[in-house]
C-alpha positions, 0 to 999 in steps of 0.5 A: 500500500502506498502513500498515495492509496492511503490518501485517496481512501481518506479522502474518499472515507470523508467525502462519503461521510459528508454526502452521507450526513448531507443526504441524511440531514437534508432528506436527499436520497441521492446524496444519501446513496452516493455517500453509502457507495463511496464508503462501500466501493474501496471495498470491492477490490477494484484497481486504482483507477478504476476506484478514482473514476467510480468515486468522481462518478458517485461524488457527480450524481447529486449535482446532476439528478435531483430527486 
């Protein structure tokens, strides 16, 4: 594991906690889900890059469908 790995699971641990307190704290489910996901991706195993652009996709969703 390296520094950088290391920091981008920070990075996507605290980003899904916000889009989860977000989405619970303003009933946006999309935000809600989105935050579920970005915490329960890194788990899958999937290689790095593949990991950035599954999070800038879920880190996206909010801003383009509302619901």
């Amino acid at each position: 594991m390296t520094t950088s790995s290391i920091i981008i699971y920070i990075f996507l641990g605290s980003a899904s906690l916000a889009y989860f307190m977000y989405g619970k704290a303003e009933r946006k489910a999309v935000a809600l889900f989105s935050g579920i996901g970005l915490g329960v991706a890194p788990y899958f195993g999937l290689e790095m890059w593949q990991l950035v652009v599954a999070s800038l996709l879920m880190m996206a969703l909010p801003f383009f469908v509302k619901i």
